[in-house]
C-alpha positions in Angstrom: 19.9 22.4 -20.4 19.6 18.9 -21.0 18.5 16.4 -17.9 19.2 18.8 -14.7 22.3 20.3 -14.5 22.3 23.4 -13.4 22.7 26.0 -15.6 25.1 29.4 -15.0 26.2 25.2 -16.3 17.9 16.4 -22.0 0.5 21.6 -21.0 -2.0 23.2 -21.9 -5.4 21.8 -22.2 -3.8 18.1 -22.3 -1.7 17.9 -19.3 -2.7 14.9 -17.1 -5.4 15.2 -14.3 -3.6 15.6 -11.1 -6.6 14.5 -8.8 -7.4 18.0 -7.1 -3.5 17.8 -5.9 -2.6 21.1 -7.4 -4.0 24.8 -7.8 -4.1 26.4 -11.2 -2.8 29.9 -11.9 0.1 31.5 -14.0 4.2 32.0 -13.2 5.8 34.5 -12.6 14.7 37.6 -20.7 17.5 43.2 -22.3 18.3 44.4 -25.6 21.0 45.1 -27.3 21.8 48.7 -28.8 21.0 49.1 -32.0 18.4 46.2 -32.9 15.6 48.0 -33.7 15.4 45.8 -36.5 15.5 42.7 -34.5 13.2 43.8 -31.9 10.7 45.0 -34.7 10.3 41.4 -35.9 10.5 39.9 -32.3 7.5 41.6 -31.5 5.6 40.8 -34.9 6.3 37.1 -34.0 4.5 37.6 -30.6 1.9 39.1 -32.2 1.8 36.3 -34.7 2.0 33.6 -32.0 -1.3 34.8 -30.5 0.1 36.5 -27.5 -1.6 40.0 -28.2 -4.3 39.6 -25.3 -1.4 39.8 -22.8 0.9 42.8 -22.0 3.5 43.3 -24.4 6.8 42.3 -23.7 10.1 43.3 -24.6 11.7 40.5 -26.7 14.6 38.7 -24.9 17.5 41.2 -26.1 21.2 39.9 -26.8 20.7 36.2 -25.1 21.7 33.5 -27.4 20.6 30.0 -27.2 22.9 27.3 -28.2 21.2 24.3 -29.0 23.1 21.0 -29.5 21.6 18.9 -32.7 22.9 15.5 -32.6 22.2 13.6 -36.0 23.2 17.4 -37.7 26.5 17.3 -35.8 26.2 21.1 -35.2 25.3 23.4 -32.6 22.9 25.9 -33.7 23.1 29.7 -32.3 20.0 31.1 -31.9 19.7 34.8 -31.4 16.3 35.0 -29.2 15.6 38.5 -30.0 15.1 37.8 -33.9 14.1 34.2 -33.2 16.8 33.8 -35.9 19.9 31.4 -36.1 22.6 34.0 -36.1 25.2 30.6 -36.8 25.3 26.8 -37.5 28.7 25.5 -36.0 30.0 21.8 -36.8 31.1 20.1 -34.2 32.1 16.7 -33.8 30.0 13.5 -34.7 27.0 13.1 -32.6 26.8 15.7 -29.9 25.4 15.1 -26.9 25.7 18.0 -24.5 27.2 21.4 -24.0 28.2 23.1 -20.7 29.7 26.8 -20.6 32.9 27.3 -18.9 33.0 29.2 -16.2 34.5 32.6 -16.2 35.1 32.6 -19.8 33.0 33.3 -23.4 33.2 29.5 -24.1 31.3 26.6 -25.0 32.6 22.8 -24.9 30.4 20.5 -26.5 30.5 16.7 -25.3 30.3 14.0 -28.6 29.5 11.0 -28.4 32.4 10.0 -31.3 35.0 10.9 -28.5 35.7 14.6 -29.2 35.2 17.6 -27.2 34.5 20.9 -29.5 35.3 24.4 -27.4 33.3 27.0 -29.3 34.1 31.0 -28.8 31.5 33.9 -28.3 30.9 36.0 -30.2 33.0 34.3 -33.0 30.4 31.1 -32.9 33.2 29.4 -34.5 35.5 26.1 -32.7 38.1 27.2 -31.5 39.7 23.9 -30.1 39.1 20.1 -30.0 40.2 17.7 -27.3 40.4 14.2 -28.5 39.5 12.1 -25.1 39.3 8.5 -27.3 36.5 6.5 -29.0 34.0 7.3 -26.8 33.3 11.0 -24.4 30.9 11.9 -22.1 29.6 13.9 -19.6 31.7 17.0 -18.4 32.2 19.3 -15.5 34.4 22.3 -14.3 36.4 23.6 -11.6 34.3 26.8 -10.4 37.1 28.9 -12.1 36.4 27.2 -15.5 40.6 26.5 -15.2 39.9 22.4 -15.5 37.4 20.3 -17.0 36.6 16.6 -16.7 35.1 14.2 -19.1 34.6 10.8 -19.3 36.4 8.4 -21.5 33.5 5.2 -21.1 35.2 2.6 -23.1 38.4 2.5 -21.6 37.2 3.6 -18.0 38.6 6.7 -17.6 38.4 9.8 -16.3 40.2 12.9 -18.6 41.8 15.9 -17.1 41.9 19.0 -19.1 43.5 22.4 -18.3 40.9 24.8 -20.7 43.7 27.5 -20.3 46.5 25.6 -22.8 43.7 24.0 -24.4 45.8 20.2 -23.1 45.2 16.8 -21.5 47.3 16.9 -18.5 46.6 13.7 -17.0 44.1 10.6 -17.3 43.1 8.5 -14.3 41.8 4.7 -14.7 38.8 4.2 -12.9 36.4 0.9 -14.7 34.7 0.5 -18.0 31.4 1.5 -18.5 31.4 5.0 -16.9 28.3 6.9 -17.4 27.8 10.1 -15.2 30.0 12.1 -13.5 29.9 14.8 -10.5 32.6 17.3 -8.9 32.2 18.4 -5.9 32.0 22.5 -4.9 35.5 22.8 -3.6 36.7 20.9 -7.2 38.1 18.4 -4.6 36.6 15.1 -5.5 34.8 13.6 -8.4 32.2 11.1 -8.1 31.7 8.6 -11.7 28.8 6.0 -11.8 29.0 2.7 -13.1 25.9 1.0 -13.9 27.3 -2.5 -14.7 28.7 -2.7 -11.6 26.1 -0.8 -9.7 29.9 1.0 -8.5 29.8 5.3 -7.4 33.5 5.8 -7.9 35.7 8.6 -6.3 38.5 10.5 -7.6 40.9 13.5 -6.0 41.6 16.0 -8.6 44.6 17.0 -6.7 46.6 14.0 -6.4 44.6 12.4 -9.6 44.0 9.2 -8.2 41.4 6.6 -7.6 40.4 6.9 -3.7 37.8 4.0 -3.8 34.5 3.0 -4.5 31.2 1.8 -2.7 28.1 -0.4 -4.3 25.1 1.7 -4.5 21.4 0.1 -5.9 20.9 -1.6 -9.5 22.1 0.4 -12.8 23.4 3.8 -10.8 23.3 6.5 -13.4 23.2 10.5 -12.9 24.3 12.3 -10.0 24.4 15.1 -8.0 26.3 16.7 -5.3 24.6 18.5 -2.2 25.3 22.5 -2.1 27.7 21.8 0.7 29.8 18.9 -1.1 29.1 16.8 1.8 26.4 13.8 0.2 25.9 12.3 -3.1 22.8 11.6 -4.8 22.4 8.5 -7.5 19.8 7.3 -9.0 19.4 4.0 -9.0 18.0 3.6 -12.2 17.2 0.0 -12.2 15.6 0.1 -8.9 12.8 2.2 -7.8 15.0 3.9 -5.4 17.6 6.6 -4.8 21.1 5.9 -3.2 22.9 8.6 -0.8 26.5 8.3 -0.5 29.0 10.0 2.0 31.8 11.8 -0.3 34.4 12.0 2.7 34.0 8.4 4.1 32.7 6.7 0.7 30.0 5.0 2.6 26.1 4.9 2.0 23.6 6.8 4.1 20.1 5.7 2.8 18.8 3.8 0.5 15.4 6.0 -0.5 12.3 4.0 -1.9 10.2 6.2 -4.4 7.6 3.8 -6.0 9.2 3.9 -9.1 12.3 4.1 -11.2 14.3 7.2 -10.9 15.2 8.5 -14.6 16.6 11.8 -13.8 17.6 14.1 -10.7 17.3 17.9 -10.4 18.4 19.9 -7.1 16.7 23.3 -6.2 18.9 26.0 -6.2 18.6 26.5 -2.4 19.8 22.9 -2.0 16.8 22.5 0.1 15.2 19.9 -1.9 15.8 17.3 -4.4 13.1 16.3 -7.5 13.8 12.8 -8.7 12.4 12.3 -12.1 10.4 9.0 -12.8 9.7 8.5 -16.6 8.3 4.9 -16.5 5.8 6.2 -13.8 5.6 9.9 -15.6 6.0 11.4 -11.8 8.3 13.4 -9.0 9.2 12.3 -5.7 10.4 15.3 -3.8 12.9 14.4 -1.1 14.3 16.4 1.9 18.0 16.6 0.6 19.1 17.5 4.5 17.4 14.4 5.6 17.1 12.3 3.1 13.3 11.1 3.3 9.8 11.7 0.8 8.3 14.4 0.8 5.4 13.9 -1.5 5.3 11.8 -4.7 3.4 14.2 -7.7 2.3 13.1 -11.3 3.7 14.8 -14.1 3.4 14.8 -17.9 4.7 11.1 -20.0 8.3 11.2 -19.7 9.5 14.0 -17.7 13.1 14.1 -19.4 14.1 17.7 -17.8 14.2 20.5 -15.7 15.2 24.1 -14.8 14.3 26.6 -11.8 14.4 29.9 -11.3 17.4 31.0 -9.0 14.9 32.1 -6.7 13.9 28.3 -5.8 9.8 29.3 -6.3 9.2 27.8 -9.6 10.0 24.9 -11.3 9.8 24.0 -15.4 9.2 20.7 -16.4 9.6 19.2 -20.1 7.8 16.3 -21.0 9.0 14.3 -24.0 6.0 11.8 -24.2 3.4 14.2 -24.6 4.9 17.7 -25.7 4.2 19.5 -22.9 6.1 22.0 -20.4 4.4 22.9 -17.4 5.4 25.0 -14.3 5.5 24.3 -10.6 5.0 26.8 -7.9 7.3 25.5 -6.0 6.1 27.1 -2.5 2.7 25.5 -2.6 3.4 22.8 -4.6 0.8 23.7 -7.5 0.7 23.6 -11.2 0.6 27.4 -12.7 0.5 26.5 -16.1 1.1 24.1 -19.0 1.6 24.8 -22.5 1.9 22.6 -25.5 5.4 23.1 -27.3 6.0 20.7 -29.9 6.1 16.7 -30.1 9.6 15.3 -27.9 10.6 18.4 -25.8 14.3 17.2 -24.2 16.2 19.6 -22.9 15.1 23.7 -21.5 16.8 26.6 -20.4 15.9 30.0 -18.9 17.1 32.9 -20.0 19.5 34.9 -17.0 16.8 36.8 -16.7 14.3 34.6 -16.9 11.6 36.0 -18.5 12.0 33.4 -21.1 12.7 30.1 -21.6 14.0 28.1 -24.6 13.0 24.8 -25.1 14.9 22.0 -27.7 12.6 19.5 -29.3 14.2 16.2 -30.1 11.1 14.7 -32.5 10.3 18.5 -34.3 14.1 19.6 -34.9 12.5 23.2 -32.9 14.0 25.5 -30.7 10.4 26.5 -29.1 11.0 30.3 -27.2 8.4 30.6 -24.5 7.2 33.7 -22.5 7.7 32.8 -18.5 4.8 35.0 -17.1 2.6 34.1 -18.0 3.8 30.5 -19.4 3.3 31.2 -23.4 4.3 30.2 -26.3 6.4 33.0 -28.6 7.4 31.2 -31.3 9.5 28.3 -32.5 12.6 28.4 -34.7 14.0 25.1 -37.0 17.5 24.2 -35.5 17.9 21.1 -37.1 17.8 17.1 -36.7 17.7 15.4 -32.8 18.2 18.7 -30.5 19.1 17.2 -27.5 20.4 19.7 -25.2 20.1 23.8 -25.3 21.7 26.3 -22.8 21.4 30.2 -22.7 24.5 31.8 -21.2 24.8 35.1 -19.6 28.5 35.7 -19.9 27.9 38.4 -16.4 31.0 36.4 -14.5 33.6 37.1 -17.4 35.5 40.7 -16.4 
């Protein structure tokens, strides 16, 4: 996943001191019949990436990785048992995310040149393309994967699509210059930010209209809802603070101060907590999502750029695009297990459903890098193509 939406839906020796702060230690993906072949030359290429003083492992089985490569305008499916691309699929022009649908063997991929692609699994093929204008971006489902939401920036709009008839079935005019956008858990309400404006806008999917709007810090950009749909979190990019927004009344809560500019927001799985993302001051502020105050403010790699737990809520993987790195938090103690060096720009990471692996899309390298969660190790890392910017790893277990 790219930035930090959740996903079933951008360190090693070099990792920054972190001033006696943390503890070091080590973290805590099946395989499909008949790939005896495949699993052969998985495990050579752990041998080959040096991991022979551990345990072996069983290669990550039948998971596929499907990494979005923006300048190649393809996504590239990458079987993680053979560490081979099983299929390069065109997409529309500069692709910038891709979120799974839920309930279904799909794929819609968000592009910047105002197209939605829907790809199919297993075919790896498109299967459908919405045309939302000159411009799309960002996406988000209704739990049952029956609607999805995208924005239309230039024109201000926010695009209704039932995935079912593959159809627009409405548009609602919100302002120019949309950049994130948010549904809530019941599929109720949408939230769209609007940095020019420094505008959260709301929208009810059921009557598809505008309900109204509040003014939130400088340059609000992405977003997330609380677990209980209640709250919404911005982050205020051109301030050093985060914004927190009731959904039902459209008023603000708190304006939180972190020390520095917030680039990015991830929200553990247990709702519990919320990790805002600071890449000019390469840190984390942990805030108490319930009440809406700092925890602790932690140094991380140069540019944290993304995130991904484990459903459990006790560790936390961290990408670092200035420096290469990917490191690991236990989050219960709030210590550093262990960093590893995985290429030059790493954007965008995804566990496996399992997560005993965790694949990891290199902007600068054009790699897919496949890393080993326990203990945090590099496998291997597989050419995917030019500016991966986003990668998700889809377990399919909800489709009947």
């Amino acid at each position: 996943m790219r930035g930090f939406k959740s996903q079933e839906g951008r360190y090693g020796q070099r990792f920054p001191p972190f001033n006696g702060q943390f503890k070091s230690g080590l973290t805590a993906a099946t395989n499909p019949p008949g790939c005896y072949g495949r699993c052969f030359l998985a495990i050579a290429l752990l041998t080959l990436a040096g991991v022979g003083c551990h345990k072996a492992t069983v290669p990550p089985g039948p998971y596929v990785a499907f990494v979005v490569n923006r300048q190649s305008d393809s996504v590239a499916a990458v079987n993680l048992a053979s560490a081979r691309i099983q299929a390069s699929i065109p997409v529309a022009p500069l692709p910038d995310e891709a979120v799974r649908r839920p309930k279904n063997r799909e794929i819609y991929v968000v592009s910047e040149s105002g197209k939605v692609s829907v790809i199919a699994f297993p075919g790896l093929n498109v299967v459908h393309q919405f045309d939302i204008g000159a411009r799309a971006q960002d996406l988000a489902f209704t739990p049952d994967g029956a609607t999805a939401y995208t924005l239309e920036p230039d024109k201000g709009q926010i695009v209704f699509l039932d995935c079912a008839q593959r159809k627009e079935i409405a548009r609602v005019q919100v302002a120019p210059g949309l950049v994130h956008l948010a549904l809530t858990p019941d599929g109720k309400t949408l939230v769209a930010s609007q940095p020019a404006g420094n505008l959260l806008f709301f929208v009810s999917t059921a009557e598809k209209k505008l309900l109204g709007s509040v003014e939130v810090g400088k340059s609000p950009g992405p977003l997330l809802v609380s677990r209980d749909g209640s709250e919404v979190f911005v982050a205020d990019t051109g301030d050093e603070k985060v914004s927190v927004a009731e959904i039902a009344s459209r008023t603000i809560l708190a304006h939180i101060e972190i020390g520095s500019r917030p680039s990015g927001l991830a929200l553990k799985p247990d709702g519990g907590e919320l990790f805002v993302l600071s890449d000019q001051g390469s840190n984390m502020t942990i805030l108490d999502a319930s009440h809406d105050n700092v925890e602790q403010v932690l140094p991380t790699g140069q540019d944290p750029a993304a995130a991904a737990f484990k459903s459990d809520s006790s560790v936390m993987y961290l990408a670092n695009a200035g420096d290469g790195f990917v490191t690991a938090f236990d989050l219960t103690d709030r210590s550093v297990q262990s960093t590893v060096h995985v290429g030059v720009a790493p954007r965008a990471l995804a566990l496996t459903p399992d997560e005993r692996f965790l694949a990891v899309a290199d902007s600068a390298s054009g790699n897919l890098a496949i890393l080993r969660t326990k203990p945090l190790n590099l496998v291997t890392t597989v050419p995917v193509g030019s500016d991966p910017v986003d990668v998700i790893v889809p377990g399919w277990k909800d489709v009947k």
